[in-house]
Backbone bond lengths (Angstrom), bond angles and torsions (degrees), N, CA, C in turn:
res aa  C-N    CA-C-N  psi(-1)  N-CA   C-N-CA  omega(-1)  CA-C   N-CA-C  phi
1 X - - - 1.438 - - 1.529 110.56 -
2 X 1.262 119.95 -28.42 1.606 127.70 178.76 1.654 112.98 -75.13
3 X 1.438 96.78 -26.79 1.869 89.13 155.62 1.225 112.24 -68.82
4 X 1.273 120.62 -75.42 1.048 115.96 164.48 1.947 126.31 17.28
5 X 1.500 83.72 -107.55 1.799 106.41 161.75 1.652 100.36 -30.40
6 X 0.953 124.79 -90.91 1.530 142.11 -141.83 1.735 99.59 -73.06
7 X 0.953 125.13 -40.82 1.662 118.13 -175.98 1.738 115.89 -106.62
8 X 1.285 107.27 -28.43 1.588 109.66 170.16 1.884 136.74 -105.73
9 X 1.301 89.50 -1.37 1.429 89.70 176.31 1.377 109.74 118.20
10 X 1.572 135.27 -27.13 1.127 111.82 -162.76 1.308 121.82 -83.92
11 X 1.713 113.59 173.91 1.129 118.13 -169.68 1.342 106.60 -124.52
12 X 1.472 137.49 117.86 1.515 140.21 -171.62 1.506 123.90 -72.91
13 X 0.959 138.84 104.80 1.299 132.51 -170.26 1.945 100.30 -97.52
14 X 0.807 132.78 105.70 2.006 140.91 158.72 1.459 105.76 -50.78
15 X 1.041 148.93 98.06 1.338 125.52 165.92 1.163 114.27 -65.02
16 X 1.189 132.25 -0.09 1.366 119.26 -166.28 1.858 94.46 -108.67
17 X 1.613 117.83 -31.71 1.223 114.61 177.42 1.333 94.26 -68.77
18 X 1.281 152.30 -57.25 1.597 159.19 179.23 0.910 114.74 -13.34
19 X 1.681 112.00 -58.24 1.656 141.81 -153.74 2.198 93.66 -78.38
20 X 1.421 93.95 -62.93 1.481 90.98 179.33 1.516 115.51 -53.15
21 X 1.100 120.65 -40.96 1.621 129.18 -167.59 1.869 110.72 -69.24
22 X 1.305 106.67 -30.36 1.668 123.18 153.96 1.287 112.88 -64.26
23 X 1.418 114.22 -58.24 1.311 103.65 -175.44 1.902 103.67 -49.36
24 X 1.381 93.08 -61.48 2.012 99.42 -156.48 1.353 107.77 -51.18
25 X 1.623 130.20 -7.56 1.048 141.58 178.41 1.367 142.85 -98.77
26 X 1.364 85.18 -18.23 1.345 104.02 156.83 1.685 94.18 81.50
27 X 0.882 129.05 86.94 1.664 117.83 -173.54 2.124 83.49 -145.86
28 X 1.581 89.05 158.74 1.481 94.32 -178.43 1.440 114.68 -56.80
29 X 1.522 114.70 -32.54 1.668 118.14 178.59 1.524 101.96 -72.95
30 X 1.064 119.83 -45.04 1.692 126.44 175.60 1.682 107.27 -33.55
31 X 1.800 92.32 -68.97 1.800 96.16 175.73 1.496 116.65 -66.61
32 X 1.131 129.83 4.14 1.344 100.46 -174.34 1.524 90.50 -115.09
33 X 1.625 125.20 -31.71 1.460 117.36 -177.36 1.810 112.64 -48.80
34 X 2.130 97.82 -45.07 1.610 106.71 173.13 1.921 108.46 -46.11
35 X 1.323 138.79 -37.24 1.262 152.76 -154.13 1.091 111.50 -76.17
36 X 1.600 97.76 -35.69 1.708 102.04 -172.64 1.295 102.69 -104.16
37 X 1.279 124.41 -30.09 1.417 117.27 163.89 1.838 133.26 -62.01
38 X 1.802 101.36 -28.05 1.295 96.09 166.86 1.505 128.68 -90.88
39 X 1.755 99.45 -9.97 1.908 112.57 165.60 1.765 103.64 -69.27
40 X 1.631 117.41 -12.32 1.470 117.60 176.79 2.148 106.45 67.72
41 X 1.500 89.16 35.60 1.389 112.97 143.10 1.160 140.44 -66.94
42 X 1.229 148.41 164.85 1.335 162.72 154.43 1.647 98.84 -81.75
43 X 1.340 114.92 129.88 1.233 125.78 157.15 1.699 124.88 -52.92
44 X 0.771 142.37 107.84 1.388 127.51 -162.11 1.304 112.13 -92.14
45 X 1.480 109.24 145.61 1.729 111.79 -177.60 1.506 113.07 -54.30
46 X 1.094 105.63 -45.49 1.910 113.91 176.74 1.922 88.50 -52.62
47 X 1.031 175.71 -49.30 1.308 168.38 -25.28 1.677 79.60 171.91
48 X 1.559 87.26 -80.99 1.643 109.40 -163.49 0.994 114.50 -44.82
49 X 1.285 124.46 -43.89 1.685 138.30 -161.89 1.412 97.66 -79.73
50 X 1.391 130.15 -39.98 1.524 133.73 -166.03 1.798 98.59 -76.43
51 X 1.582 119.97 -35.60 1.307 126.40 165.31 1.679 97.04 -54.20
52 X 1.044 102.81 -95.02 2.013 106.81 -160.76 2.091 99.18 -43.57
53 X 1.324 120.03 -33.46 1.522 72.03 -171.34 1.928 101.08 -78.80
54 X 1.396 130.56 -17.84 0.928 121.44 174.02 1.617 127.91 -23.33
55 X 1.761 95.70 -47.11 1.594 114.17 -169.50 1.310 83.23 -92.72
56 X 1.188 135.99 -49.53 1.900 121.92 -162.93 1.352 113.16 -61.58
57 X 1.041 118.02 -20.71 1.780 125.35 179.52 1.290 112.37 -114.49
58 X 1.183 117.30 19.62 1.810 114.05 -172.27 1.206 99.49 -89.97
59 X 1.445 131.43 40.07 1.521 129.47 -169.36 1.390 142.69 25.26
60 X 1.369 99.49 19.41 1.583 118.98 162.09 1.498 107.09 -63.31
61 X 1.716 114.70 142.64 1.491 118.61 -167.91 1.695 97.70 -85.22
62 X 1.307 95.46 53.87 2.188 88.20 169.83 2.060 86.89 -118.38
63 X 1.473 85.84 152.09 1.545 109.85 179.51 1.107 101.21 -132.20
64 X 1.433 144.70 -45.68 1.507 129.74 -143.82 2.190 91.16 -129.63
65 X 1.426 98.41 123.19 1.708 95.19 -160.43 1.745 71.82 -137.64
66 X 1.831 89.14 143.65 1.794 104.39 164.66 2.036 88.96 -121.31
67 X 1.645 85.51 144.35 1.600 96.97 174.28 1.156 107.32 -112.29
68 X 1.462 119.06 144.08 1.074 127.52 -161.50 1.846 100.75 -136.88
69 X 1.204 115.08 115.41 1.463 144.80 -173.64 1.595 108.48 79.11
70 X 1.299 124.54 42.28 0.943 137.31 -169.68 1.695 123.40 -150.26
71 X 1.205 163.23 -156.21 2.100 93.08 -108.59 1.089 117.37 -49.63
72 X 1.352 125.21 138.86 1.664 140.72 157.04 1.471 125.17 -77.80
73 X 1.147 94.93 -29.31 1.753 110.13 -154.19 1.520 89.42 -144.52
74 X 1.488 87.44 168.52 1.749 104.12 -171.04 1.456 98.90 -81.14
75 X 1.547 117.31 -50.49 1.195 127.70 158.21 1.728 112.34 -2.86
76 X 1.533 102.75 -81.79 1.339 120.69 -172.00 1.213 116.01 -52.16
77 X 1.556 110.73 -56.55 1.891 126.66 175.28 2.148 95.62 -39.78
78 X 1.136 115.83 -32.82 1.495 91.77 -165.84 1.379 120.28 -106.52
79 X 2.005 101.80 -15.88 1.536 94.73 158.02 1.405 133.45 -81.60
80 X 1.798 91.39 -11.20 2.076 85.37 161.36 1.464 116.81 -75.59
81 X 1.481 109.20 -35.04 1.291 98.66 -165.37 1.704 117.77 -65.52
């Protein structure tokens, strides 16, 4: 994956570093991921997906992104796709 990064362009997105960095920020996805986690919810892929395209379209010049803890589930694989 560090070729990747380092010789072709990409840019790594963590969902799980993502998810905390919303939370500590206080952003509307931040509060509502905290909401469902203290009702002792599951985060939902529709959640996740509304996080990453936020950053994928925020018109920063990145195109080519690897996710990292992200799809988990088959579930997930089809509401990003």
């Amino acid at each position: 994956m560090t070729a990747l990064i380092e010789n072709h362009g990409f840019f790594e997105l963590d969902v799980n570093a993502l998810i905390r960095d919303e939370n500590e920020r206080k952003t509307e996805i931040g509060l509502e991921v905290l909401a469902r986690v203290s009702a002792g919810k599951v985060i939902s892929a529709e959640l996740i997906v509304k996080m990453l395209k936020k950053i994928i379209y925020s018109g920063v010049e990145k195109d080519k992104f690897i996710l990292t803890g992200f799809p988990e589930t088959h579930e997930q694989a089809l509401e990003f796709e």
